[in-house]
Steps between C-alpha positions, in 0.01 A plus 500: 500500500171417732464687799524442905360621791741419813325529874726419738399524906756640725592279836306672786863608665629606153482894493818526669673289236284662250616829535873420561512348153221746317725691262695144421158383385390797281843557361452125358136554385625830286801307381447400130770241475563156536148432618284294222247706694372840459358678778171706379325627832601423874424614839473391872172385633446703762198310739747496758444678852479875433490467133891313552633289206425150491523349132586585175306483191652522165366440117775384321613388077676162495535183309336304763436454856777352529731797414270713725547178776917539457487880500272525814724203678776744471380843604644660806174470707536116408853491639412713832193243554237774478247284275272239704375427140530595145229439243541522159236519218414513156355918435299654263444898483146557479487878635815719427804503298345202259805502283651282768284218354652572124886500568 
């Protein structure tokens, strides 16, 4: 299955939000099942004020984008309106774990 990278820009009034559902959102990353996505690396951008969260990037295994579309459209940050934007792209590992690209 091809590879993703998600970037998705928090709201400028989102850490509030953000934090309140944090744990909701990484429980669902970890979670193996029902996504038709698997999470491979994630963390918060952090260009915020004082080094503060204010995105999310993830690199991701799915079918298409459009599995990694439905399974970012229901993530808890989604739901709590922390993401201005979400962009979602087609990844290759250059540097790092390169058995990503083989799977």
């Amino acid at each position: 299955m091809p590879l993703f990278a998600v970037w998705a820009r928090d709201r400028d009034d989102a850490l509030t939000a953000r934090e309140r559902v944090r744990e909701a959102h990484r429980a669902r990353l970890r979670a193996p099942a029902p996504h038709a996505v698997v999470v491979l690396a994630a963390g918060p951008m952090t260009g915020g004020a004082g080094g503060a969260m204010d995105g999310t990037l993830l690199v991701v295994r799915a079918a298409s984008a459009a599995a990694v579309r439905a399974f970012v459209e229901d993530d808890p940050y989604v739901h709590a309106g922390v993401y201005a934007s979400v962009d979602i792209q087609p990844w290759r590992c250059g540097l790092g774990p390169v058995e990503w690209n083989d799977a």
